[in-house]
C-alpha positions in Angstrom: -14.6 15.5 15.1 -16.1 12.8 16.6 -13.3 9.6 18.5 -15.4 7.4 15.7 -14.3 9.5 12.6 -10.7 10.2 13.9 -10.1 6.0 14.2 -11.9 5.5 11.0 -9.3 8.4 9.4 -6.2 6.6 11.3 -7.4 3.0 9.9 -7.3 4.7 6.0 -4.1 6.4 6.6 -2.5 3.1 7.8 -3.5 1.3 5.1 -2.7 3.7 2.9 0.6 4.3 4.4 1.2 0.4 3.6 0.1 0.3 0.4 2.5 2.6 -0.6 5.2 1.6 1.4 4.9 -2.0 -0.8 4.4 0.1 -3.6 7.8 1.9 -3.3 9.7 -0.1 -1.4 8.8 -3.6 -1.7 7.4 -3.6 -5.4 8.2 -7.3 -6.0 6.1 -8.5 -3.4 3.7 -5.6 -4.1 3.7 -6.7 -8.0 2.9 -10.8 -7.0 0.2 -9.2 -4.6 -1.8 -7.3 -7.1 -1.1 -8.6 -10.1 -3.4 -8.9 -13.0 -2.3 -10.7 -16.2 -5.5 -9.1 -18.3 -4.6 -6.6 -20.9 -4.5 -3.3 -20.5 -3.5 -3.6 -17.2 -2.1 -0.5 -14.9 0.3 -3.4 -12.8 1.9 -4.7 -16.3 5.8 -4.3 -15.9 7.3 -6.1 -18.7 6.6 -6.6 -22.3 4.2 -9.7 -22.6 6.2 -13.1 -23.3 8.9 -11.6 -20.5 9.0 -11.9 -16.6 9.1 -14.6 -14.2 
């Protein structure tokens, strides 16, 4: 492969790497990042009424 494609590979894997490191390790900050308050939402944690 071409120098191009391997940087553009390294790039996703970083942020990948990151987005998953918030995800697992820092999911309170991950959680006020990507939070969605619409219904039916993948990022909803508590039962709605609850939470901060």
């Amino acid at each position: 492969m071409s120098k191009k494609r391997w940087m553009v590979l390294a790039a996703w894997l970083v942020i990948l790497a990151l987005f998953f490191y918030l995800f697992f390790f820092q999911s309170d900050l991950f959680y006020r990042l990507f939070h969605y308050s619409g219904a039916g939402s993948p990022f909803v944690v508590t039962p709605s009424g609850g939470g901060d």
